[in-house]
C-alpha positions, 0 to 999 in steps of 0.5 A: 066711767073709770074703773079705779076698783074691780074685785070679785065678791062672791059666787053664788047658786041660790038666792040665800048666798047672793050678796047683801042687796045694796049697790045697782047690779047689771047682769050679763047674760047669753049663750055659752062662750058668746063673751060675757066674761070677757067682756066684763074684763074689758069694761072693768079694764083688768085681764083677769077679774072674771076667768075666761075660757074657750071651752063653753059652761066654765061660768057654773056659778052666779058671780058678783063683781064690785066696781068702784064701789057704786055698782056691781056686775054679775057674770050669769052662767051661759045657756046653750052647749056646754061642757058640763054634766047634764044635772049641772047644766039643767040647774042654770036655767031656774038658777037664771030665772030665780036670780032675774026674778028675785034680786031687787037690786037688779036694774039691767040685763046686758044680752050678748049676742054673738053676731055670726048666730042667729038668736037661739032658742035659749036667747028668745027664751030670755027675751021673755024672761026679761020682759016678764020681770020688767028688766031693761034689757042692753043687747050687744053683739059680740065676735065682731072680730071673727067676721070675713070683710065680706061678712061685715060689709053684710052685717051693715 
């Protein structure tokens, strides 16, 4: 698909503030700093639609993207180490699970994984949830990039 309109709508923490339900949403989701919102960016093909960072937890909120009008992604706060106060970081995992459980407009989870780590504990855990809440999950491997030519000749 080409992207001919990307633009933020709205950050959310609880499902009164979601966004209307209307257009098919996808949802990335993964640990802290694996790549969601970077790779949101590269799907959307703008730099600076979704902000990154290298310091993990920078993603706090629930965060819905319009593409082209006919879908909407949604950057998931990541689940793991982060560099967030604790009260903070203890909300993301029911705000995830209310958002994975409630939004009707909901069709897939992307799960992002980052290839250099073993699944974790927070990766099984979504696993389950996905599967309760009937949710395709798409996994993708991410970091790829940062892999020694003899680590990737392992990989295949």
């Amino acid at each position: 698909m080409n992207v001919f309109q990307a633009d933020f709508i709205k950050s959310a923490a609880k499902p009164k503030d979601y966004p209307p339900p209307g257009l098919p949403e996808v949802a990335f989701v993964g640990r802290s700093n694996v790549g969601k919102s970077s790779l949101i960016n590269v799907l959307a093909g703008r730099k600076g639609l979704v902000r990154t960072s290298s310091t993990p937890g920078r993603t706090q909120l629930i965060n819905f993207f319009d593409i082209n009008g006919i879908l909407t992604l949604v950057d998931l706060p990541g689940y793991g180490y982060a560099k967030a106060p604790p009260a903070l970081r203890k909300q993301w995992g029911p705000m995830i699970e209310n958002y994975l459980a409630l939004r009707e407009s909901l069709k897939a989870v992307v799960l992002i994984l980052d290839i250099r780590r073993e699944p974790s504990d927070g990766d099984l855990q979504m696993l389950r949830w996905l599967e309760m809440y009937n949710i395709p999950p798409i996994i993708v491997l991410t970091k790829c990039d940062k892999l020694s030519k003899n680590e990737q000749a392992k990989q295949k």
